[in-house]
N, C-alpha and C positions, 0 to 999 in steps of 0.2 A: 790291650784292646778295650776300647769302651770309656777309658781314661782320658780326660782333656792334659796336655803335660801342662801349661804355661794359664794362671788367672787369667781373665778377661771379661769384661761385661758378658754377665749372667754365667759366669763359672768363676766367682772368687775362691769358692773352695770346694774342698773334694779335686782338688788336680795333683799331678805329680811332683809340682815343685809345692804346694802341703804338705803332700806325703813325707818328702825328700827332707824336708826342714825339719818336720817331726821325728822323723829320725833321726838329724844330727843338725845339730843348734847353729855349729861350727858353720856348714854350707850358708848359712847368710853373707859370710863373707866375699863368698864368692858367684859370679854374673851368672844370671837364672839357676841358682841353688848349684852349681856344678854340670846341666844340661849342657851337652856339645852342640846337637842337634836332636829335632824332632820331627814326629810322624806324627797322622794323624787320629783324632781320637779311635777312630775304625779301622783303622791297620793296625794290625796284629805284626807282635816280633820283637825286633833288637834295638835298641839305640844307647846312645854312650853318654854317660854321669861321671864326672872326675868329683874326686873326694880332695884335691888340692889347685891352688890358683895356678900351683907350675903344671900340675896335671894337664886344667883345661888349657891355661894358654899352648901348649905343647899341642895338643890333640885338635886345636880350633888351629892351628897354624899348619898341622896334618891338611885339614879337612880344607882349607883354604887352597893351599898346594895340590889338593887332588893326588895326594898319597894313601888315603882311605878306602877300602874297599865296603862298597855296599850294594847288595843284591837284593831282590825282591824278586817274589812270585807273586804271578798276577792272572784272576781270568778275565780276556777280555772276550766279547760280543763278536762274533766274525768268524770266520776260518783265514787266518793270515797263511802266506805261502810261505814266506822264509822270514828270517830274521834283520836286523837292521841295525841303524843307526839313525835317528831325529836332534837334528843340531838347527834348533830354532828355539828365538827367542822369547823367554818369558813376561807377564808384564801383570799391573789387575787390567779387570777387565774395566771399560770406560766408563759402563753405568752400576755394573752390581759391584760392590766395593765385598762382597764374600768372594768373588771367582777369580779366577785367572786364567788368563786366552793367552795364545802364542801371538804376540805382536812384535812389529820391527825397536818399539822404543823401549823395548823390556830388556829385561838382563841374559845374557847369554847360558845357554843349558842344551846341555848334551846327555842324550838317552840312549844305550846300547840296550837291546834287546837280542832275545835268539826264542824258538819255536823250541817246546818243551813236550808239547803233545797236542794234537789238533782233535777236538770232537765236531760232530754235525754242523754245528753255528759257534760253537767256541772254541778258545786256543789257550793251555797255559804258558804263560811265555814267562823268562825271566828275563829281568830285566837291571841293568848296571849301571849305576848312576856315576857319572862324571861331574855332574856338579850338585847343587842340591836346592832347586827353587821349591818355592811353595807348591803343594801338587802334584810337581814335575813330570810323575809317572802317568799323573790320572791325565793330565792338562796333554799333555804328550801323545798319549794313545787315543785319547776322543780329536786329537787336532789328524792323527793318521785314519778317524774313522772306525776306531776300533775300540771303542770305549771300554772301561772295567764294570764285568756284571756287577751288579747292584750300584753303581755310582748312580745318586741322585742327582748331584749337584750337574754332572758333566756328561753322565750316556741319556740325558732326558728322558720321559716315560718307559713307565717298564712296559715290554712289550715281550707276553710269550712265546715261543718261538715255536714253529709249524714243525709237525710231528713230533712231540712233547709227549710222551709218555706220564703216564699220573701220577706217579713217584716223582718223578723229577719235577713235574711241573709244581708240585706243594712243596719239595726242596728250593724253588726256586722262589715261592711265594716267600718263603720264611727266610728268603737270606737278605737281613736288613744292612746288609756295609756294603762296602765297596772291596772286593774279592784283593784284595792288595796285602802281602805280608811280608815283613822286614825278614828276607831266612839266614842271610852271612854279614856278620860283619868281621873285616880285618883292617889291623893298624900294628903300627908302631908302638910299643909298651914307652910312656913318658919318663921311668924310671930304669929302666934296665935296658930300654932300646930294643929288646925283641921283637920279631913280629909274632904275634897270635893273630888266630882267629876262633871268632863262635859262630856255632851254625846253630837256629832253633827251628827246630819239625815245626810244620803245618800244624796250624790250630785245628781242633777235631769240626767245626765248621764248614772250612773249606777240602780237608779232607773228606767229611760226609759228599759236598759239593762236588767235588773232582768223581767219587763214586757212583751219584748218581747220574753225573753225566758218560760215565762209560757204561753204566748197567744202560743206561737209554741206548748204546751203540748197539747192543744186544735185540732189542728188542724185535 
């Protein structure tokens, strides 16, 4: 979290493919230092590094194929009633060349969601990625109205929510990302064929976060 993974105008360094290189020279050889894919700098969690070229081509051939399991937890803004499925198109957006909106002439992505726990105005949902566009979760949830708290780019102005208790409402002050965390990842092992998976707990962040949104239940 907090890490940009791939260079770009005004993050040449300090990113994870520096890091990555700096720990092992070798990774030059291979397309973005051995990265499969990526999240973004304010989402916290999992994402997958091959240490060889048969690795990744293996593992980008998973992820292509939609043989990859990947979950996320997420809070978004709302009280959602049930779970879903959102199978609409990705694209950027026409004038801000940062965003991405769901359009007809974008690339196809598929978001499985379920209800995880509902509070007053929020819901943490987890959510299953079928494909993997840019944003997909965030772009996804603000196109069903249900934006992820703290998204700047996509839930527009923060706006405190009516009966806010004082604790939460300065938890809510202070939470600068977008509530979003890589928690499972499973695949195919490129070498022995196995399936694994890793799971990583919630960052103490949204953990705090999840809490003080149920101490508010109480109140």
């Amino acid at each position: 979290m907090g890490l940009v993974v791939h260079p770009a105008v005004g993050h040449w360094q300090g990113t994870l493919v520096n890091a990555l290189l700096n720990h092992d020279r070798q990774l030059e050889a291979l397309p973005r230092a051995g990265i499969v894919h990526r999240i973004d700098k304010d989402t916290s969690g999992l994402l997958m590094v091959a240490k060889t070229l048969h690795a990744h081509n293996k593992l980008v051939q998973q992820l292509q194929e939609r043989e990859i399991t990947r979950e996320y937890l997420a809070v978004v803004r709302g009280n959602m009633i049930s779970g879903g499925t959102v199978d609409a198109p990705i694209g950027r957006h026409p004038t801000d060349r940062k965003r991405h909106v769901v359009r007809q002439s974008g690339k196809f992505a598929v978001t499985h969601y379920r209800v995880v726990r509902r509070f007053a105005r929020h819901t943490l949902i987890q959510a299953k990625l079928e494909t993997g566009r840019t944003h997909q979760i965030r772009v996804h949830m603000a196109h069903l109205r249900y934006p992820l708290l703290g998204d700047s780019v996509y839930g527009g102005r923060f706006q405190m929510p009516a009966a806010c208790s004082g604790p939460l409402a300065q938890v809510l002050r202070d939470f600068k990302r977008q509530a979003l965390h890589a928690t499972k990842l499973g695949l195919v092992h490129p070498e022995t064929e196995e399936y694994l998976v890793w799971e990583q707990a919630m960052p103490e962040d949204m953990a705090l976060l999840l809490q003080a949104l149920a101490d508010n239940e109480q109140q």
